[in-house]
C-alpha positions as CSV (number, residue, x, y, z in Angstrom):
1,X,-100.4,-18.8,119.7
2,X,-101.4,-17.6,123.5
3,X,-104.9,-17.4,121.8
4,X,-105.1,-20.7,120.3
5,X,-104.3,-22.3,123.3
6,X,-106.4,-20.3,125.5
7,X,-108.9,-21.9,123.1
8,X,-108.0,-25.3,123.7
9,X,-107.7,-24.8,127.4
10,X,-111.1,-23.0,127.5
11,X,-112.6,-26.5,125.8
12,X,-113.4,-24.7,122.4
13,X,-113.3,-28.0,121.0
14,X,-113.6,-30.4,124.1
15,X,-111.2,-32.9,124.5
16,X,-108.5,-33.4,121.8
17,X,-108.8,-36.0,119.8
18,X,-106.0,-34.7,117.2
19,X,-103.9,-32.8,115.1
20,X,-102.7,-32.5,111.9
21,X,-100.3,-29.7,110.1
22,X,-99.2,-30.1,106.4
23,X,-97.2,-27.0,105.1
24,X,-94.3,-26.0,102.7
25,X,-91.2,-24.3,103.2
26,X,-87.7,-24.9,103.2
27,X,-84.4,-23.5,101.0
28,X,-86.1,-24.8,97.4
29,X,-88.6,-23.2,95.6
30,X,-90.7,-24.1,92.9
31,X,-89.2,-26.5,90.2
32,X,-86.0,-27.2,92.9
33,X,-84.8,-23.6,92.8
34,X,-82.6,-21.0,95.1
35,X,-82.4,-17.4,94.2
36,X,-79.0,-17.1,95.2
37,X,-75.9,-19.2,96.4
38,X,-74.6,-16.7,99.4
39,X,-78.1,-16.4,101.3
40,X,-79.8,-20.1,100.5
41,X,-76.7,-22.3,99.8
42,X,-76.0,-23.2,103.1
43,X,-79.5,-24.4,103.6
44,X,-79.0,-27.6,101.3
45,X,-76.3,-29.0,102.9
46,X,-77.2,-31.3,105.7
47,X,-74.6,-31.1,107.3
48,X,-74.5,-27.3,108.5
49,X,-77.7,-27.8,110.7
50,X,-79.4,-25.5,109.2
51,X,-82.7,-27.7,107.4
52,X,-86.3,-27.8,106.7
53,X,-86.5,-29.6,110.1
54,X,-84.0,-27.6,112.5
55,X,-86.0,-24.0,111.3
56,X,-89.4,-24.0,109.7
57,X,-90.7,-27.6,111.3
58,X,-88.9,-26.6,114.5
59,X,-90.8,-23.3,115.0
60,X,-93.8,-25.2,114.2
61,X,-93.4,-27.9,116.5
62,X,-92.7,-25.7,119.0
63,X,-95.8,-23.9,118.4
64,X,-97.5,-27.0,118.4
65,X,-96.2,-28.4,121.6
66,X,-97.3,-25.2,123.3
67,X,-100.4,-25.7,122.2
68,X,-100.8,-29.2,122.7
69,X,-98.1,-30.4,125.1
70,X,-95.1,-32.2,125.0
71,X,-94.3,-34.9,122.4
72,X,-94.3,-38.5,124.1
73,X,-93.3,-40.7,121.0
74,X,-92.2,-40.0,117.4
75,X,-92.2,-42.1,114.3
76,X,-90.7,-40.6,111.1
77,X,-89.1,-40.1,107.7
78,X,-86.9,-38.1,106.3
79,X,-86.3,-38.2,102.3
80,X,-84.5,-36.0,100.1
81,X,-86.5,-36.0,96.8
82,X,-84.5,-33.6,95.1
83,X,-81.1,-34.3,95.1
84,X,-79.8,-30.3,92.8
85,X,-80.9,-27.5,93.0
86,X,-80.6,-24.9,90.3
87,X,-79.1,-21.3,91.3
88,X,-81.6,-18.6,89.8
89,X,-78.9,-15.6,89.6
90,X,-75.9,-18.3,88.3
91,X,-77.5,-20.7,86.8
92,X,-75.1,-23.2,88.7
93,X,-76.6,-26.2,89.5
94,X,-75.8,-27.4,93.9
95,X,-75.9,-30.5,95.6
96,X,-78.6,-31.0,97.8
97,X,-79.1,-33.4,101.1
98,X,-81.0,-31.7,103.6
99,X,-84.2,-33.2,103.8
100,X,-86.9,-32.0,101.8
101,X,-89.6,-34.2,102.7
102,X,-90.1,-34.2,106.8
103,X,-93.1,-36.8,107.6
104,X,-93.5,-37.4,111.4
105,X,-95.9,-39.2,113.7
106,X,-96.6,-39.4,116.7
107,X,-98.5,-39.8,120.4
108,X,-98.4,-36.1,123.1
109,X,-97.9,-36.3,126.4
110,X,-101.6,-36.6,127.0
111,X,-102.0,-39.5,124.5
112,X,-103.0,-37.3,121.7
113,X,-101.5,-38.8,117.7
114,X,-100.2,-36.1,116.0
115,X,-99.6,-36.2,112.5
116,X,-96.9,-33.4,110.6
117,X,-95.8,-33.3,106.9
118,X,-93.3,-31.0,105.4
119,X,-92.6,-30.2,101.9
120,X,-89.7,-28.7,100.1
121,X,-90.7,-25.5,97.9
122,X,-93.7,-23.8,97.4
123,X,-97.4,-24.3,97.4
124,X,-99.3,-23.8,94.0
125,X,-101.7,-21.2,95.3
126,X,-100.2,-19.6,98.1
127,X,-102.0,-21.7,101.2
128,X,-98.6,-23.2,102.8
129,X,-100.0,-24.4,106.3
130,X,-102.8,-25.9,107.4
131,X,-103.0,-27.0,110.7
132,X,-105.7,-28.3,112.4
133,X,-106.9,-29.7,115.8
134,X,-109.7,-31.7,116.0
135,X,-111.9,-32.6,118.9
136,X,-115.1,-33.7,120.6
137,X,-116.9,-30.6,120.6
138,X,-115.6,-28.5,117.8
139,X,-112.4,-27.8,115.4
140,X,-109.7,-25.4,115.2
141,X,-108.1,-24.8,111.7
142,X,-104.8,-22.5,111.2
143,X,-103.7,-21.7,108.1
144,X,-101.0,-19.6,106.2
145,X,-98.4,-18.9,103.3
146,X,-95.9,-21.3,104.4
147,X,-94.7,-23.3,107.1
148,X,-92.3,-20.4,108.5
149,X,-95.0,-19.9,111.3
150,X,-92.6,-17.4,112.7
151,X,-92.6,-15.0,110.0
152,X,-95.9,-15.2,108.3
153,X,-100.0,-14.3,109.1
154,X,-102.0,-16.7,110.2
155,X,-105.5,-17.0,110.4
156,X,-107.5,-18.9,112.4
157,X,-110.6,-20.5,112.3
158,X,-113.3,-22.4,114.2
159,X,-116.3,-24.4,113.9
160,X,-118.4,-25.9,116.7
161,X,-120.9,-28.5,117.6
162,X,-123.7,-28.5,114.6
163,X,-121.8,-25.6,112.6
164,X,-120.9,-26.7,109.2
165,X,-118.7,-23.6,107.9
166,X,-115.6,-22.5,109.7
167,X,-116.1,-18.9,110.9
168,X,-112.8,-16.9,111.2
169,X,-112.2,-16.2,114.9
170,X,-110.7,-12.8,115.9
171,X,-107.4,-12.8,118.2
172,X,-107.8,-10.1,120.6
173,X,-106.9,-6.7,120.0
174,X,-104.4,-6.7,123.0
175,X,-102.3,-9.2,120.7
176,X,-101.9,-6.8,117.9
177,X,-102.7,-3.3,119.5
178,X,-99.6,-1.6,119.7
179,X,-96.8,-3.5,118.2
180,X,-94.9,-3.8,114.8
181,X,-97.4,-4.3,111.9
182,X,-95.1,-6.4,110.0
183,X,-95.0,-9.8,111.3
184,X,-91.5,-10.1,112.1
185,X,-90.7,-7.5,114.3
186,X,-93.7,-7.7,115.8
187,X,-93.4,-11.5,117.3
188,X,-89.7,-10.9,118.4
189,X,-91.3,-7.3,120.0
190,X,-93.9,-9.3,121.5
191,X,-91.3,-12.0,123.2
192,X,-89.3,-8.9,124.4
193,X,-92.1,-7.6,126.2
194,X,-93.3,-10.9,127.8
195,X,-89.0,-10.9,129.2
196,X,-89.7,-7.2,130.5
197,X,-92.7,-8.4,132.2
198,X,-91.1,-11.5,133.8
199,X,-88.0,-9.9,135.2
200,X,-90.2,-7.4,136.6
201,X,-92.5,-10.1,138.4
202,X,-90.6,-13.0,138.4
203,X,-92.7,-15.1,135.7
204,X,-91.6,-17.8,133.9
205,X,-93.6,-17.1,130.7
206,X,-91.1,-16.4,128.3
207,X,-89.4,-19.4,126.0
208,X,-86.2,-20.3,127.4
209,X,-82.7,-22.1,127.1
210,X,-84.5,-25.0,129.0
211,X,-87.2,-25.1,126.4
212,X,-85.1,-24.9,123.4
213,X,-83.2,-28.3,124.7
214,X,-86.2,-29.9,125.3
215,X,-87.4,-28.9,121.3
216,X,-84.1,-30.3,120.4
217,X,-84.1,-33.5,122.1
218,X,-87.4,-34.0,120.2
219,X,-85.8,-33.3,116.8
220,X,-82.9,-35.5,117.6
221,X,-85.7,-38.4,118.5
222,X,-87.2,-37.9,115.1
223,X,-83.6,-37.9,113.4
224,X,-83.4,-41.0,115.2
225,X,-86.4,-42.5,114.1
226,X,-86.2,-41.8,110.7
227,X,-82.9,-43.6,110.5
228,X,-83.3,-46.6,112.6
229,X,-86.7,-47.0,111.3
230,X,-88.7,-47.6,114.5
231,X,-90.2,-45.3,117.0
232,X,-88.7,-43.5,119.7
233,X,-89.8,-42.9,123.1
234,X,-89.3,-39.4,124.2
235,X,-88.6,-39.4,128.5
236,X,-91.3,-37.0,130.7
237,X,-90.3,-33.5,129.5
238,X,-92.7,-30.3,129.9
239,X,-92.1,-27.5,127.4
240,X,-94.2,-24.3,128.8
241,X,-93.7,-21.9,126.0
């Protein structure tokens, strides 16, 4: 994500005029399914935290608020559309009421609408995120297999003034050079390595507790929202991720 916002700082595609992600993820698969009860149960239960919006939408937002900046004001529904789910290995059938439809809206900090829509399961052919920023001079699209941004490749594209076709733009060697080839370890490498390098010269560039209360009092404001159906106001908070 340092790229992609190097991007937008650099005025790739002038000044924002907005953004919009659609992906899938979550506990369900396709046709409202878990493989198993022990490693997916959990997930369906509201109640336990553990949701569509606390872990996939959550490490997109915060990618997205890196990006972007802070979120200013939130609109928002949260619906539960499928209310079972069927065990794959047991055939049980579960109870489900985390959300698996996460719609937000919403104004940045800088006055930017944002726009973010969530899905339970899977997408039909394997493109689960799209995410793009849109702008005066040019576009930036993100894509990949599902809304886990954390733990899946992303590509990223670009297109500017009187191009037509998005050309794939190449993140910098330095970014993949050297680490883990498999996406996982290599972002939590990554993170570990931007820590080293700020203990050693006292930078601030790595995510901290301070930033993970800030994402959390936006995902409270949208929990909020969704059940007092209004919008919420979100006070002056900067999240430097």
């Amino acid at each position: 994500m340092q790229y992609l916002k190097q991007l937008v700082a650099d005025g790739f595609v002038g000044d924002v005029l907005s953004t919009t992600i659609v992906a899938w993820s979550g506990a369900l698969q396709g046709g409202g399914t878990i493989p198993d009860r022990k490693t997916y149960g959990y997930l369906l239960d509201r109640a336990n935290g553990a949701t569509m919006l606390t872990i996939p939408f959550g490490h997109t937002l915060a990618a997205l608020t890196s990006v972007l900046g802070t979120v200013a004001a939130v609109s928002a529904v949260l619906a539960t559309r499928r209310s079972t789910a069927r065990v794959l290995d047991t055939g049980e059938i579960l109870p489900v009421t985390a959300p698996d439809q996460v719609l937000v809206s919403g104004v940045l900090a800088n006055d930017v609408p944002a726009s973010l829509h969530f899905r339970g399961g899977e997408p039909r052919d394997g493109d689960g995120l799209f995410w793009e920023i849109n702008g005066t001079e040019g576009d930036l699209r993100v894509s990949g297999p599902s809304g886990h941004t954390q733990m899946v490749q992303l590509s990223l594209r670009g297109a500017r003034g009187e191009e037509k076709v998005f050309r794939p733009l190449d993140v910098p060697t330095s970014d993949s050079t050297g680490w883990p080839k498999d996406i996982e370890p290599g972002n939590v490498a990554r993170v570990y390595a931007r820590m080293a390098h700020d203990l050693r010269h006292g930078t601030c560039t790595t995510p901290s507790f301070d930033d993970a209360v800030v994402l959390h009092r936006i995902i409270d404001a949208i929990e909020r929202a969704a059940e007092g159906g209004g919008r919420v106001l979100l006070p002056s908070i900067n999240l430097p991720i």
